[in-house]
C-alpha positions as CSV (number, residue, x, y, z in Angstrom):
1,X,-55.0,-6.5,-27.3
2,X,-58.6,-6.8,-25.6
3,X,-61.3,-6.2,-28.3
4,X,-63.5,-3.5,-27.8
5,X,-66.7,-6.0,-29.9
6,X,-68.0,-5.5,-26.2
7,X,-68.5,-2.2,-26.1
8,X,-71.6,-0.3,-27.1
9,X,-72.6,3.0,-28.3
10,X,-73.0,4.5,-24.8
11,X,-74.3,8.4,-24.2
12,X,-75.5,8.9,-20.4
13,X,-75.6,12.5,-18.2
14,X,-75.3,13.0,-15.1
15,X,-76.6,15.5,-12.9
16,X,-74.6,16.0,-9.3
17,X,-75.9,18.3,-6.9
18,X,-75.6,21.9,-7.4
19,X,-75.2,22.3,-3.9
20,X,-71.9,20.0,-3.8
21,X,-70.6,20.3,-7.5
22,X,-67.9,17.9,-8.5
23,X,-64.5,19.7,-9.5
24,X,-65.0,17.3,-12.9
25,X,-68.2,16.5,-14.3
26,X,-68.3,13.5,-16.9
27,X,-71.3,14.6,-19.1
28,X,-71.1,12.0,-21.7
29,X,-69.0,9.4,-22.9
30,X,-68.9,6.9,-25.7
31,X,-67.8,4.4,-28.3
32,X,-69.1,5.2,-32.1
33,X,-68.4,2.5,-34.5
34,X,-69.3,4.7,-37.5
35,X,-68.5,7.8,-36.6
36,X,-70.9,10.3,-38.6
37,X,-69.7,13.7,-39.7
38,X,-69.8,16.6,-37.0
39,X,-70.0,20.3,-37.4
40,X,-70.2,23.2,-34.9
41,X,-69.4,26.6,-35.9
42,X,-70.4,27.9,-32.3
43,X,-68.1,24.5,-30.7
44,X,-69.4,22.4,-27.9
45,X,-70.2,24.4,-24.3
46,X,-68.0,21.9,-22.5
47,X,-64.5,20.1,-22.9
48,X,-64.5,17.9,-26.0
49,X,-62.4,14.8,-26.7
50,X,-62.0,13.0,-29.3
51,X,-60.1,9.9,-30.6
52,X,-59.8,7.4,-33.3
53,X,-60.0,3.9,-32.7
54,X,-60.1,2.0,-35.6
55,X,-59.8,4.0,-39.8
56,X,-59.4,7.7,-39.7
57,X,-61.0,10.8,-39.7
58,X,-60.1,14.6,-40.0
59,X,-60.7,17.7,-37.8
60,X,-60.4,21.1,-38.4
61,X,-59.8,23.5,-35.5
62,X,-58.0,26.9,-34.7
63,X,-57.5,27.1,-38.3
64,X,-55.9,24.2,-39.2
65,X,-57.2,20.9,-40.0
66,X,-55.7,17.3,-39.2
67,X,-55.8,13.7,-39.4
68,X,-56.7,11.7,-36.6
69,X,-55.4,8.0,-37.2
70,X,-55.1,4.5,-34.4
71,X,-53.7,6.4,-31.5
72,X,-54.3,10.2,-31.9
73,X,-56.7,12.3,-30.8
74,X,-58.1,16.1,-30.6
75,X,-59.0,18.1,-26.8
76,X,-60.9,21.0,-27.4
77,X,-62.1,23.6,-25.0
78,X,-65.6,24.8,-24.4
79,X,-66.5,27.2,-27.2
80,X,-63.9,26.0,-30.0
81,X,-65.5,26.3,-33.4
82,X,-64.6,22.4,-35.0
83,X,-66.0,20.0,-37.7
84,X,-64.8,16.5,-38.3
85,X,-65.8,13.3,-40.7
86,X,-64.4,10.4,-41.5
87,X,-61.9,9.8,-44.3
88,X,-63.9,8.1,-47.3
89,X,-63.9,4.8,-46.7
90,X,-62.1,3.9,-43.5
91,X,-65.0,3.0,-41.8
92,X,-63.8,5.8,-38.9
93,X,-64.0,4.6,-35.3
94,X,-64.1,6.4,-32.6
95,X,-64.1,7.3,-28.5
96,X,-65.6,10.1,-27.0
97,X,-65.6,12.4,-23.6
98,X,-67.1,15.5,-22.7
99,X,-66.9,16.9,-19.7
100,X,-67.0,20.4,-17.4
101,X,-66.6,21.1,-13.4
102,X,-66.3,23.8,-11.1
103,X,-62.3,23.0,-11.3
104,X,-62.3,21.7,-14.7
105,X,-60.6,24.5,-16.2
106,X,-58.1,25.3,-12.9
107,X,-57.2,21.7,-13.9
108,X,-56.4,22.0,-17.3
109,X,-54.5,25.4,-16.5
110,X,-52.4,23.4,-14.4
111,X,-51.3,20.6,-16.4
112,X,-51.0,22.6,-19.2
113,X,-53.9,21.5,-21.0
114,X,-55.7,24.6,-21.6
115,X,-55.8,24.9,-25.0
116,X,-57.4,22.9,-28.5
117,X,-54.8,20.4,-29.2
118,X,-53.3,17.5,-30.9
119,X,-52.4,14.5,-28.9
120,X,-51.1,11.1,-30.1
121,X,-49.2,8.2,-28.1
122,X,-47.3,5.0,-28.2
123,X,-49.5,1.8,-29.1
124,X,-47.7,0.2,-26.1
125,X,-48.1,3.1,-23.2
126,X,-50.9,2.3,-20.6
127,X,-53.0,5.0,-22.2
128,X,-53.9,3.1,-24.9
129,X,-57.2,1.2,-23.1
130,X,-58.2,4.7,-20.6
131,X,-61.0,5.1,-22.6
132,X,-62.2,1.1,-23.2
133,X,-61.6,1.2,-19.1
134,X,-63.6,4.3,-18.5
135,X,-66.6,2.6,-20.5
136,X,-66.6,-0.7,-18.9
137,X,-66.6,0.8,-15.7
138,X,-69.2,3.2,-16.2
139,X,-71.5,0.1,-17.8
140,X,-71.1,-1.8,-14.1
141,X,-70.9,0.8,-11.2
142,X,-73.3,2.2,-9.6
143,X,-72.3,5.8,-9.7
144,X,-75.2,7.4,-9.3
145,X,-73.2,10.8,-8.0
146,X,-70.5,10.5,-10.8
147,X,-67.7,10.3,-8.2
148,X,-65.9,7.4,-9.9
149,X,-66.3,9.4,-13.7
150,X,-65.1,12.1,-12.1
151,X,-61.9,10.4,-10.6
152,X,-61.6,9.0,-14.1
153,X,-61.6,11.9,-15.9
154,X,-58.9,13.2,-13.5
155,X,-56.6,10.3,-14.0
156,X,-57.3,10.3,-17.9
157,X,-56.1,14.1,-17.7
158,X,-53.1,13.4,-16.5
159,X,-52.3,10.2,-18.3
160,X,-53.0,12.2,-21.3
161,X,-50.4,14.5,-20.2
162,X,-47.9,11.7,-19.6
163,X,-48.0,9.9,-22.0
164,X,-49.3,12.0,-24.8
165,X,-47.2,13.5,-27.4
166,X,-48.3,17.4,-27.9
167,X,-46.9,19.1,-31.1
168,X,-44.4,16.6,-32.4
169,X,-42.5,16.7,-28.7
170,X,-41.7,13.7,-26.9
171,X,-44.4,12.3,-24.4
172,X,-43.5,13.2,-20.2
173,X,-42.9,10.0,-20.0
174,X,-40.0,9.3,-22.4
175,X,-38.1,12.8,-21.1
176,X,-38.7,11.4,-17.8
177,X,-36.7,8.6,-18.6
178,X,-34.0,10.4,-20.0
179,X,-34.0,12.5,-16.8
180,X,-34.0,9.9,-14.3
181,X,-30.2,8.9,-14.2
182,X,-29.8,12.4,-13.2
183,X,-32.8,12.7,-10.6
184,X,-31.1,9.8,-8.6
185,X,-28.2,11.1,-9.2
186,X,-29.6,14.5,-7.5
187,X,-31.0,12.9,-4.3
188,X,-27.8,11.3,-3.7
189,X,-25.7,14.7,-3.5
190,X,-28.3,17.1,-1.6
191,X,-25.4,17.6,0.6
192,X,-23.0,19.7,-2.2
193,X,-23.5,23.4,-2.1
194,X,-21.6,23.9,-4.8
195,X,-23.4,21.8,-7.3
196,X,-25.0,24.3,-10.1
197,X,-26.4,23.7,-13.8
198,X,-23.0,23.0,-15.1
199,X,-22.8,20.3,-13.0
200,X,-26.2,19.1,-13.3
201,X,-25.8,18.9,-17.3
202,X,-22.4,17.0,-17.1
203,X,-24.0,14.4,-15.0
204,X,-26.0,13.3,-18.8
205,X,-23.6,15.5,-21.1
206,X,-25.7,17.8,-22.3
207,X,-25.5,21.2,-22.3
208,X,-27.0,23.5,-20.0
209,X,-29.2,24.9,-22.5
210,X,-30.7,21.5,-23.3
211,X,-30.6,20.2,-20.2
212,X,-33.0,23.4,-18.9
213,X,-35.1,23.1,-22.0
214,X,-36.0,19.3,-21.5
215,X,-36.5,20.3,-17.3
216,X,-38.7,23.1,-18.4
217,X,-40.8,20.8,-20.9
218,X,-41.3,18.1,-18.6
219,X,-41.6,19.9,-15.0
220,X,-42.3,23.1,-15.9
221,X,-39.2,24.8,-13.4
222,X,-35.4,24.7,-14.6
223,X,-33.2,22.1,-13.4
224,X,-31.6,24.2,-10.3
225,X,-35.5,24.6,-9.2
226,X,-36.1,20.7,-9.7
227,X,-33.2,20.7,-7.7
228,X,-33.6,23.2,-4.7
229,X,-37.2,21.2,-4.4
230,X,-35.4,18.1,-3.6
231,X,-33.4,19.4,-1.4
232,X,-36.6,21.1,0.7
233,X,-38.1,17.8,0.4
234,X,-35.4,16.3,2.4
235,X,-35.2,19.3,4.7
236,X,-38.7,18.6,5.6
237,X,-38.4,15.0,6.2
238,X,-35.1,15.8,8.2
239,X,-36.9,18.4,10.3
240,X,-39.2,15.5,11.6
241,X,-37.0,12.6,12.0
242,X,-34.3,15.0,13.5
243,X,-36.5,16.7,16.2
244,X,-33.4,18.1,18.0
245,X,-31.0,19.1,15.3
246,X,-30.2,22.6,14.6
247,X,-32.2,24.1,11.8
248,X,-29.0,25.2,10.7
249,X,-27.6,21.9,10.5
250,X,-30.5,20.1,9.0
251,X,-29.8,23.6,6.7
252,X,-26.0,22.3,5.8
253,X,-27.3,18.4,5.2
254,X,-29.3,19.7,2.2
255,X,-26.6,21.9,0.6
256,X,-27.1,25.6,2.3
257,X,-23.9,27.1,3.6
258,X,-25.7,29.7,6.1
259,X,-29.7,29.1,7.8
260,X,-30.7,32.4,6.7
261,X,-30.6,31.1,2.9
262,X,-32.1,27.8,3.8
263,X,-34.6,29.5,6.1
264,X,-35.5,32.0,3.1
265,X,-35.9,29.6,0.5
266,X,-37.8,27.2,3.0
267,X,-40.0,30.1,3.8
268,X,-40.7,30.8,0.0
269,X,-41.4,26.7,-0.8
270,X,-43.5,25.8,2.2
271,X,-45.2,29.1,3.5
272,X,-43.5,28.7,7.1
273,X,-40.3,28.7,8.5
274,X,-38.4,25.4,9.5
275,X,-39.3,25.7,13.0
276,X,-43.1,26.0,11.8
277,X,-43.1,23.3,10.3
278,X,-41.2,21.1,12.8
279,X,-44.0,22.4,15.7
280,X,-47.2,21.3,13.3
281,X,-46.1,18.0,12.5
């Protein structure tokens, strides 16, 4: 593991302009070696993370209060009442980000980050050095408009959501790996109409109920859903390799017995018919 001996205490904002406002805004970012003791009844205006690096520290948010050893840390939203310190004696070292945006919090509502929460991850997940990458790179570009922090943040957001675990579940990543025997198996039988969530389950034996439940978790849709969006995937793809096949055909190639059904549910997905979206691409 690269040592972090490198790194230094860094605090820096920056100030985009108001006139073009960046959907994320890194305001500051750091690396504490002795982490001092922090406490805001009124919380922090922007997003707040924090992690522990080396020893351990404790937060108390929302009512409850935490540890935060190696490989764990804390998101909090703008306005979250919080106090942390370091447990006595562990020498409590930490990594920091703060940050805001005029999408920042359509961001977060999307990946399901909207919320104070407690995050922690594998040792061996390629999360592990976002933050140590984050700094290094911030110490040697010239990014004087914050457009590389800002893709940073982005891209630490949504490792965070894969490969963080959130409430004792498993991380995205690990159900995604349970799930992906049946996902291949899925694209290669677009064509079967009568496949349903029976069938789906079988493929891993589990039961429906699971199955939906580990879908729902990781995607966000059921398993039929994940399904039917493969299937307009394909359609779309279909529609422009196949310029002169029947919609209804390209229809029966992705498992819908009549076009009206595959035009409805194409219609819902992409916002325009089949034949729309065979004439704009």
């Amino acid at each position: 593991m690269e040592s972090t001996e490198r790194l230094t205490h860094l605090r820096f904002v920056l100030s985009p302009s108001e006139e073009q406002p960046l959907p994320l805004t890194v305001e500051s970012l750091g690396h504490n070696r002795d982490q001092e003791k922090v406490d805001r009844p009124q919380g922090y205006p922007l997003y707040h993370w924090i992690q522990t690096e080396r020893g351990e520290g404790r937060i108390a948010y929302d009512d409850k209060t935490v540890s935060l050893p190696p490989g764990s840390g804390v998101l909090l939203i703008p306005h979250a009442p919080h106090r942390y310190a370091a447990v006595e004696g562990s020498g409590w070292e930490t990594f920091y980000l703060t940050f805001g945006g005029s999408a920042s919090e359509a961001i977060l509502e999307s990946l399901g980050m909207n919320r104070s929460a407690y995050y922690k991850w594998e040792p061996d997940t390629p999360f592990t050095r976002q933050m140590q990458q984050m700094l290094r790179r911030s110490e040697t570009d010239d990014d004087v408009f914050g457009l590389q922090l800002s893709a940073d943040a982005y891209r630490f957001l949504v490792m965070l959501k894969k490969y963080g675990q959130l409430h004792n579940n498993a991380p995205i990543s690990r159900n995604v790996e349970k799930l992906r025997p049946l996902i291949e198996w899925m694209e290669g039988h677009l064509a079967d109409p009568d496949i349903g969530l029976p069938e789906l389950a079988a493929v891993l034996g589990v039961s429906p109920r699971h199955l939906n439940g580990l879908f729902r978790q990781t995607f966000g849709l059921s398993p039929y859903a994940y399904f039917i969006n493969l299937r307009i995937r394909k359609a779309k793809e279909l529609l422009v390799m196949q310029p002169s096949a029947p919609v209804r055909q390209i229809g029966e190639l992705v498992g819908f017995r009549d076009a009206s059904h595959f035009v409805a549910t194409f219609r819902r997905s992409a916002s325009m018919t089949p034949d729309q979206f065979r004439r704009l691409h």
